[in-house]
N, C-alpha and C positions, 0 to 999 in steps of 0.2 A: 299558320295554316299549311304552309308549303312543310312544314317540319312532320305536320300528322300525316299530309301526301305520300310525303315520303317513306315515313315508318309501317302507312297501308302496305306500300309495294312489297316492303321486307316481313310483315306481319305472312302474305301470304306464301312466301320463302320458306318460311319458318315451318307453317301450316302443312305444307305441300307434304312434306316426309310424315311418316311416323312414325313415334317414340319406340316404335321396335324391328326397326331395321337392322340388320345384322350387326353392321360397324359399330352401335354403338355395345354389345356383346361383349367385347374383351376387353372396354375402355372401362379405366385407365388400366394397362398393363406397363406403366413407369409412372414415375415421380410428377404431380403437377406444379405450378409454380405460378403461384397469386402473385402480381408486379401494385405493391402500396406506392401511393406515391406522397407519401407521408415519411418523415422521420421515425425510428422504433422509439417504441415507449409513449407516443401520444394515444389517444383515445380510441381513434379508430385504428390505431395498429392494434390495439389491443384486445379489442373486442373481435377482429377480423382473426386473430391467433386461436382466440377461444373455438369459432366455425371450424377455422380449420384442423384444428386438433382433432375437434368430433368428426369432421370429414373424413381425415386421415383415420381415425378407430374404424369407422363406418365401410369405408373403401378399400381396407388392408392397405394399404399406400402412401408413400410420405405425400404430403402437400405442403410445401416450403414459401414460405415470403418471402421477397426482394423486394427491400424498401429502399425505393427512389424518389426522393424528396426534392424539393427546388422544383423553380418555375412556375409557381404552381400547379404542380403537375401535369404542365404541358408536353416537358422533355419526356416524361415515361408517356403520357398517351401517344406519342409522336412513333415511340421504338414499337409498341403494341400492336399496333396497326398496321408493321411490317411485320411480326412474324408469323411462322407456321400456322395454320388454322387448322388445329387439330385438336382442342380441345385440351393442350398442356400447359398452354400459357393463356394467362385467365389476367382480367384485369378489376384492382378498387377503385369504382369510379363514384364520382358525387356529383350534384347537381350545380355546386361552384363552376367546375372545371367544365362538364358540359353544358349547362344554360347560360349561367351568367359571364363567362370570359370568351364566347365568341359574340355575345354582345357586346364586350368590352374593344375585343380585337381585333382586328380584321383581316391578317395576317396569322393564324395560330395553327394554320399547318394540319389541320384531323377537323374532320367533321364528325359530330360525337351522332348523328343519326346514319350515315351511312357508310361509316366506317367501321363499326362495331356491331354485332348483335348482341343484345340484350338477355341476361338470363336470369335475374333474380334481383331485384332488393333485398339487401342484408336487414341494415338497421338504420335508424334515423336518429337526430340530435334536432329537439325543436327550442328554442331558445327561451329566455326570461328575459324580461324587464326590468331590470335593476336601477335603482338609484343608490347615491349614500344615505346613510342610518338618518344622517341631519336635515334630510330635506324634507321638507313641509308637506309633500305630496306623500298621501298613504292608497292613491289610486291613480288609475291612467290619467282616470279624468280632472283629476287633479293636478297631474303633469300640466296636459294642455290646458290645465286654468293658468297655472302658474306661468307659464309658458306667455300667454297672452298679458301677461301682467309686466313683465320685465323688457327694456330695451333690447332692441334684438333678439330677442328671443331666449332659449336655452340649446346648450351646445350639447351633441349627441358624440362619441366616444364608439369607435368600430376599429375592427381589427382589421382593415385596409379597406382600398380604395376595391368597392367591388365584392368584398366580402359581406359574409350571410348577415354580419349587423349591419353593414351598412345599406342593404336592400333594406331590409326589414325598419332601419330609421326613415331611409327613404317614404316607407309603405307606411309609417305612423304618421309624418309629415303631410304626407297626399291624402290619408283618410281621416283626418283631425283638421285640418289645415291650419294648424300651429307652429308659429316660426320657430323652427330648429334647425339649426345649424351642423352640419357634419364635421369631426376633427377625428381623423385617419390615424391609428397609429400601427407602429410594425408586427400586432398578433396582438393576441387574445391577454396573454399577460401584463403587457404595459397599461391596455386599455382598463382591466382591472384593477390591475393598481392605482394608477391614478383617478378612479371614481371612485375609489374607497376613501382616497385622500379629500376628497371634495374638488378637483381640477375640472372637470367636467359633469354634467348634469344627470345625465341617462347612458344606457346601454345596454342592446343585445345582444344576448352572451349565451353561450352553452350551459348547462346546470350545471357541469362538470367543470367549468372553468373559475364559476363565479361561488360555488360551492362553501370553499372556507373563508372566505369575507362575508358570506351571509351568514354563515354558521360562528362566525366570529365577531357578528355583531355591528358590521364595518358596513354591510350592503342590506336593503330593503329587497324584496322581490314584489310586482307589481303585477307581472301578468307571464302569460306561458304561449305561447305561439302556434302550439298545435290546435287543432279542431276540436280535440276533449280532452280533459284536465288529465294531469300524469297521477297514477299512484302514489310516488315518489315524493309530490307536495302537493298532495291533493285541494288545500285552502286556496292554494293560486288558482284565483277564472285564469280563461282563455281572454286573448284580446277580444275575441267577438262579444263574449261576455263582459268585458269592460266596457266593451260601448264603441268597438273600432274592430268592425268585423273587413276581412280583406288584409287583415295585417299578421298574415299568418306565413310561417315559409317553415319549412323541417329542409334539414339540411342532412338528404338519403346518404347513405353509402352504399353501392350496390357491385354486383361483378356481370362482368360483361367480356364478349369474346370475341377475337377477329372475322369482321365480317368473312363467309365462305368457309365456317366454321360449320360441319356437316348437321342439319336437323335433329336426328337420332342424339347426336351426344350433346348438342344444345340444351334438349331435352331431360337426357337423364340427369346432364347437371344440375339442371333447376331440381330437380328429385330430390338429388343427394345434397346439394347447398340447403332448400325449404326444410330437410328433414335435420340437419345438420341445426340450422338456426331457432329449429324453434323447440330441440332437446332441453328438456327441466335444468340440468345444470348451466345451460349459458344463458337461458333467459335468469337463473335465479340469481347470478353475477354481475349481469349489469340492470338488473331492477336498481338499486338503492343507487344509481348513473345519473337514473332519468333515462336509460336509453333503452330505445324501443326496437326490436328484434320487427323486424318488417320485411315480408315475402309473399312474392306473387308469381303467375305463370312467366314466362320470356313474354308473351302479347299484352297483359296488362303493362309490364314494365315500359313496356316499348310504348305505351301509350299515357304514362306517369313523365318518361323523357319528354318525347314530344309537346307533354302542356305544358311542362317548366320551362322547353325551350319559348317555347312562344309568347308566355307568360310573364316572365320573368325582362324580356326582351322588353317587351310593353312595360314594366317598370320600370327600366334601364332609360327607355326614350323618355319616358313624362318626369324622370326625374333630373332628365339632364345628365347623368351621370357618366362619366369620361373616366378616362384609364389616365392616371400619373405617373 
């Protein structure tokens, strides 16, 4: 609640100007500079390169990436928030970094609602349900039969403590109430691997990460985590559709700017980012991802933050879950 309070006061910030006040006129007349806080070559560097190449056509203008990776990128949100508010230095942010790890935190230096303003959701990454090829369960509800049937339960597979599978096991746990167990490992690949091997039970995972063990045979998929089925594998229900609605989380990628970042070019950036994102050739690139090209005003975004912040927190508390 205090998190939507808060985003009202900046929503009417935002409001206050209009999209055509002079300053935003010449902008950009230099180079912009998206801060990833991702490693190059992962997913969403990559798909965030695609935008801004069409940006850069779009703009006459280079728009360059600096990928700062580590910490989860808390050290790049930290540098963000000090600089210039002018529209040149733009940030990729995700609902990890802002809902879920000042849950975890307490200490993390940036407030992701009043430190930034919000300008666009890019794209989003909604997860599957995976198990190995050999297990018995060819549905959720099957999971938590099976689940009920064996000593302690079955162990769940996530790609750290805090990360998007392990809400999302969290969120299957609390709305099945099926003993599973969490077992953390250091990213998305080991976590994969080892459920291919049979070491652990389940897992939510990107489609993109789980992709060629499914396609090779190794992984089952059981369910898809957004609110309606993906193109991409269209046979997979939604969880709601499986029978465990609430067990849903997309993990956004969005760009956002240092708060006191003037109205007018807040604005047109959402213009040129919305217009950027949703040109036929980058939606026709990461269609066959699974990843979904997603764009709104700055005030809906700002109000997408705000429920994940408060949302997600409320998982965080009922699931017990602690930073390690």
């Amino acid at each position: 609640m205090k998190a939507l309070i808060a985003w009202g006061c900046l929503l009417l910030a935002i409001s206050a100007a209009g999209p055509a006040a002079a300053q935003s006129d010449s902008f950009p007349s230099r180079p912009i500079t998206i801060v990833v806080p991702f490693p190059p070559g992962g997913s969403s560097d990559v798909v965030t390169r695609l935008v801004a190449q069409k940006l850069s056509d779009n703009l006459k203008t280079s728009v360059v990436i600096d990928n700062r990776g580590g910490g989860g990128g808390v050290p790049a949100a930290i540098a963000i928030k000090q600089v210039a508010p002018d529209g040149y230095t733009l940030f990729l942010a995700n609902n990890g970094l802002f809902a879920i790890m000042p849950a975890l935190t307490a200490d993390i230096r940036f407030d992701p609602v009043k430190d930034f303003l919000p300008i666009t959701p890019l794209f989003s990454f909604p997860s599957v349900l995976v198990v190995p090829s050999g297990s018995p369960a060819k549905t959720a509800k099957d999971l938590v039969a099976l689940a009920r049937t064996k000593p302690g339960g079955l162990n769940f597979a996530s790609q750290g403590v805090g990360s998007g599978g392990h809400i999302l096991g969290e969120m299957f746990r609390l709305n099945s109430g099926a003993p599973f167990t969490h077992v953390p490992y250091r990213g998305a690949g080991p976590a994969v691997t080892d459920l291919a091997a049979g070491n652990v039970d389940l897992l939510f995972s990107s489609y993109v990460s789980a992709i060629g063990q499914v396609q090779g045979g190794k992984l089952r998929v059981l369910g898809w985590t957004s609110i309606k089925r993906s193109p991409a594998i269209p046979d997979v229900p939604t969880m709601a559709e499986a029978g465990f609605p609430g067990t849903e989380l997309e993990i956004w990628q969005g760009i956002v700017a240092p708060l006191g970042t003037p109205a007018p070019i807040v604005h047109k950036l959402n213009e040129e980012f919305v217009k950027a994102a949703k040109s036929p050739d980058v939606v026709s690139k990461v269609a066959a991802q699974a990843v979904e090209m997603y764009t709104t005003s700055p005030e809906d975004f700002a109000k997408l933050i705000a429920s994940d912040v408060d949302r997600l927190a409320k998982v965080i508390r009922d699931a017990g879950i602690k930073m390690q």
